[in-house]
DOFILUM-742775 format. One record per residue: x, y, z of N, C-alpha, C, O in turn. Coordinates in steps of 0.2 Angstrom, whole numbers, plus 5000, padded with zeros to 4 digits. Example, Ala and Ser with C-alpha at 12.3 -4.5 7.8 and 13.67 -1.06 7.14 Angstrom:
BEGIN
506649725039506249785039506649845039507149835042;506449895035506849955036506450005039506750065040;
***
This chain:
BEGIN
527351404409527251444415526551424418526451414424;526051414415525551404415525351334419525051324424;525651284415525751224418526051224425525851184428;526251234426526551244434526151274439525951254445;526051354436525351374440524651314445524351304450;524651284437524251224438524351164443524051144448;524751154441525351094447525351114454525251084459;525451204454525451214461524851224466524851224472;524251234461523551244463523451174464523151164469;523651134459523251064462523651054468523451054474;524251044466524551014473524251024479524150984483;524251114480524051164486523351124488523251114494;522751114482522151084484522251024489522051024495;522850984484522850894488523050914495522750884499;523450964496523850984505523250984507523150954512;522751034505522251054508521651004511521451004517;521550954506521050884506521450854511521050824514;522150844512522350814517522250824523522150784527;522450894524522250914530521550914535521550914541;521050914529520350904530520250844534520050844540;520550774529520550694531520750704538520450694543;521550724539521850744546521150754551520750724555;521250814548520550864555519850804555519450804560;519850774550519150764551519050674556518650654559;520050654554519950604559520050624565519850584569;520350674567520450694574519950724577519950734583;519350754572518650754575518350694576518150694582;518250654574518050594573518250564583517750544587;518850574583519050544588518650564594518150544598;518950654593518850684599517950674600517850644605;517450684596516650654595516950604600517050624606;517150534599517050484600516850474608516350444611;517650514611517650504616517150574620517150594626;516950594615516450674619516050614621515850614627;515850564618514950534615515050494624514750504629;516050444621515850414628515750454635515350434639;516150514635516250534644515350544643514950534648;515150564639514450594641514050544643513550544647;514150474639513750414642513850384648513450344651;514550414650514850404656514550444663514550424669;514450504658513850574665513450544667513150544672;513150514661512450524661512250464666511850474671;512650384665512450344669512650354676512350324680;513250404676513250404683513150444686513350464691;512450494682512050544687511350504689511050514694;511450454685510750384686511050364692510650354697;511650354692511650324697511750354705511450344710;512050384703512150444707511350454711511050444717;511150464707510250494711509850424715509550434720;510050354712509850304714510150294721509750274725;511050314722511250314729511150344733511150324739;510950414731510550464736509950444738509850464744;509450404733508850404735509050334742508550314746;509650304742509550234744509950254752509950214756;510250324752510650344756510150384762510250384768;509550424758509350434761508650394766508450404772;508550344760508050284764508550234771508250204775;509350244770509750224774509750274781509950254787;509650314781509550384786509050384789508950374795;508450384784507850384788507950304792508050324798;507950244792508150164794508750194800508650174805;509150224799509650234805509350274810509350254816;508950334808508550384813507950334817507750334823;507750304811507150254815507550214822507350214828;507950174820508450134823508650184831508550164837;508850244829509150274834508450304839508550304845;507850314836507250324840506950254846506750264851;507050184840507050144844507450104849507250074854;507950124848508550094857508350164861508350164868;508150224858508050274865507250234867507050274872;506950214866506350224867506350144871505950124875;507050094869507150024872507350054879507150024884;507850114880508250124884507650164888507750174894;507250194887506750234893506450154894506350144901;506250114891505850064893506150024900505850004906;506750014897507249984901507150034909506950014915;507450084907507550144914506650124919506650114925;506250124914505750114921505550054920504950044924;505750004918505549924921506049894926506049844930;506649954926507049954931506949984938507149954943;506650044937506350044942505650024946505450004952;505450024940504549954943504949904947504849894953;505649854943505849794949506149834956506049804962;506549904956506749914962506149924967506249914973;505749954964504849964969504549914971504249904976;504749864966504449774966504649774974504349764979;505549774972506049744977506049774983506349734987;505849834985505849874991504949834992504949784995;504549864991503749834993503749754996503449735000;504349694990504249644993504549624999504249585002;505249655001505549665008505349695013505649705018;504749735013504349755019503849715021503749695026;503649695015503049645017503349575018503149535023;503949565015504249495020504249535026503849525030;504649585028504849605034504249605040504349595046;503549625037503049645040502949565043502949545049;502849515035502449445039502949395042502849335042;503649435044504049395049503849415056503649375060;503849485057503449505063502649475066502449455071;502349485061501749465063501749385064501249355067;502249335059502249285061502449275069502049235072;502949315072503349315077502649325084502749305090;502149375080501549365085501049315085500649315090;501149275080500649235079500749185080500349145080;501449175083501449095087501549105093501649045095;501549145097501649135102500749145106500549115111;500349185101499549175102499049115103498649085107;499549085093499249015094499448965099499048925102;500048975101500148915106499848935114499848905119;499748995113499448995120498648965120498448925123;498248995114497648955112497548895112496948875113;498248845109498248785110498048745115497748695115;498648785121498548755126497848765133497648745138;497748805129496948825135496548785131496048765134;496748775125496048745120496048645125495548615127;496948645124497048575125496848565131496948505133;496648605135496448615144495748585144495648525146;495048605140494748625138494448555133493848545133;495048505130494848455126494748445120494548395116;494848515118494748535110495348525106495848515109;495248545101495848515097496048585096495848635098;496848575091497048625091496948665087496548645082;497048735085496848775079497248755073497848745074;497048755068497248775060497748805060497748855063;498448775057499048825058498948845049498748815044;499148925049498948965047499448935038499348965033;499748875036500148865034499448795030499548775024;499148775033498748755031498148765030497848725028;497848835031497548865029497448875022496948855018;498048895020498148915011498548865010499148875013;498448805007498748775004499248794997499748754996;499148834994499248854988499848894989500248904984;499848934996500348974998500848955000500848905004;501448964998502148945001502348975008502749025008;501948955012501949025018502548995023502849045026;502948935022503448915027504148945023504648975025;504148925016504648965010504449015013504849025017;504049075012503949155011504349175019504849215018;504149155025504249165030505049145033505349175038;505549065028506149085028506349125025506849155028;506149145018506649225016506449275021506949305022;505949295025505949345027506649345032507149385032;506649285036507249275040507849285039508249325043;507949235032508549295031508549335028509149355025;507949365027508249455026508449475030508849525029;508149465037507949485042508849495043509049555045;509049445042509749435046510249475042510649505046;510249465035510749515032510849585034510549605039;511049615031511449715034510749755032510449725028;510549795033510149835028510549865025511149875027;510149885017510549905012510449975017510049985021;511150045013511050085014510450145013510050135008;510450175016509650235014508950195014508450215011;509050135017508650095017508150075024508450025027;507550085026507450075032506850005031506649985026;506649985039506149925037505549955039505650005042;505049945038504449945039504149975046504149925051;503850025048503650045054503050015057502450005054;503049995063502449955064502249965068502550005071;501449955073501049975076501049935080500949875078;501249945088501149895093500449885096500149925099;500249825094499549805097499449765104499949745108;498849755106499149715114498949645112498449635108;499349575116499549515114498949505119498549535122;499049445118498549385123498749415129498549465131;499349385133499449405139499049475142498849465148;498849545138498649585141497749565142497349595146;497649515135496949485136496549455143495949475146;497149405145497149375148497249405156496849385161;497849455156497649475162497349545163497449565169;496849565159496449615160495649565163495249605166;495549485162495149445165495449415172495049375175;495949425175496149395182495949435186495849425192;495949505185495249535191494649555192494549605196;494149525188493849535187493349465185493649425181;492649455188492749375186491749355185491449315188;491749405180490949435177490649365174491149325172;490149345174489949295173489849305166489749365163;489749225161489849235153490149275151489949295145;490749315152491349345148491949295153491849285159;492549285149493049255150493649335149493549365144;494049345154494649385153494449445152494749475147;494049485155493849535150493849565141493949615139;493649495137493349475130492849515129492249505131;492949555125492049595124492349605116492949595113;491749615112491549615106491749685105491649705099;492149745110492249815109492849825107493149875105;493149765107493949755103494449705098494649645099;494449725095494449665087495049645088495149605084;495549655092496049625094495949535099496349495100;495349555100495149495106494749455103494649395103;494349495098493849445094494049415087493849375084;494749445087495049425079495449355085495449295082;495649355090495849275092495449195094495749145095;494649235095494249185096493649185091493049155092;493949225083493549195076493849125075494249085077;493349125069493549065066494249065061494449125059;494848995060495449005059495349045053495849075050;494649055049494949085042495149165044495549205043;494449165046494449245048494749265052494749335052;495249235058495749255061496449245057496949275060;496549215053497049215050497049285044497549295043;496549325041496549355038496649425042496949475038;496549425048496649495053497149495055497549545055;497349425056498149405060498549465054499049495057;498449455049498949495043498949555043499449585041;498449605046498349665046498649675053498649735056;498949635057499149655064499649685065499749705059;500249715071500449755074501149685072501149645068;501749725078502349695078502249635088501849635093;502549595085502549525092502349575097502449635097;502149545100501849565107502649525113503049495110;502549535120503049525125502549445126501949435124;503149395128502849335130502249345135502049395138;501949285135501349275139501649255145502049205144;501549275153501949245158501449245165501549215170;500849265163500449255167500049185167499849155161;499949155175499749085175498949085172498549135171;498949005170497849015166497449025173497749025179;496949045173496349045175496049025178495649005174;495849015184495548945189495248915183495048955178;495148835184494648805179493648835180493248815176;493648865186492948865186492848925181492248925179;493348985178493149025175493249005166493049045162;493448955166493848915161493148895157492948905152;492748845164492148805161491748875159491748895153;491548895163491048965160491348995154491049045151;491648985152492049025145491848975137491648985132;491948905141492048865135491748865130491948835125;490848905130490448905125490748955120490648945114;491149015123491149055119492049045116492349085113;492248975116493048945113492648905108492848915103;492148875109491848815104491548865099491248835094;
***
């Protein structure tokens, strides 16, 4: 009886020792993969904060980004409008120096011709003046601007009529004052900007009015002519 008691204690131990071996390899395991997933948190909280940090430096990079096209796109809005300011300023002022061209030759050739009465040469055509200037170019675009439609909402240049040679001219056929030619007086810079010198008549010529009406009135007697001539040279 005894011996069996015995038999049954040991045996029950050996059950017991095995079940240990069991548990202690299914602990073993479960550890194992505790150890990995945790090594697996842990690198991917590393990492995890690395993409945040790189996600945010990508945010900051895009808001900068999206600061600079708004600040390209305001740049753009008013170098767009400086050229449309450019473009309306420089079609007036074509428009201006087609007009005052349109006075300036019909003045020159009358000066010309009295000059050429007279023996003197002709004046400096204003093109020669300024070498440097593209004044026969400048004065074809004004033309055809001149000729195209105007843009809508768009008007040309308001201009001041001034008085031409002809009214010079014939404010001196009645009246016939000794050393003044045409009634020419120094009290009107319209009269004396046409018998300065070409630079300084060319310079006034620019600040002048819109064409004046043709000149239709005959020259001068010569005797009033000679008496002038000091004041043409």
């Amino acid at each position: 009886m005894d011996l069996d008691l015995d038999d049954r204690v040991a045996f029950g131990k050996l059950q017991t020792i095995n079940e240990i071996r069991r548990g202690q390899l299914q602990l073993e395991r479960v550890r194992q993969r505790l150890l990995t997933e945790l090594e697996v948190s842990d690198a991917e909280g590393r990492s995890l904060l690395e993409y945040r940090r790189e996600m945010d430096l990508l945010l900051q990079e895009k808001m900068a980004h999206v600061e600079e096209l708004r600040q390209i796109h305001a740049d753009m809005n008013a170098i767009e409008e400086v050229v449309k300011q450019s473009e309306e300023a420089r079609s007036r002022s074509l428009e201006s120096a087609r007009r005052l061209h349109a006075e300036y030759r019909p003045l020159k050739g009358q000066l010309d011709r009295m000059r050429q009465q007279l023996g003197l040469a002709p004046l400096v055509d204003i093109a020669d003046l300024e070498p440097d200037l593209p004044v026969n170019e400048l004065l074809e675009q004004g033309s055809q601007q001149a000729e195209q439609p105007p843009a809508p909402g768009r008007s040309g240049p308001t201009e001041r009529p001034e008085p031409g040679l002809h009214s010079v001219v014939g404010s001196g056929s009645g009246s016939g004052s000794g050393g003044s030619y045409g009634g020419l007086s120094a009290g009107q810079p319209h009269r004396v900007m046409v018998l300065a010198k070409p630079e300084a008549r060319s310079s006034q010529m620019v600040a002048g009015g819109p064409s004046p009406t043709p000149f239709r009135q005959q020259p001068p007697p010569m005797s009033r002519v000679c008496r002038a001539t000091v004041r043409f040279t």
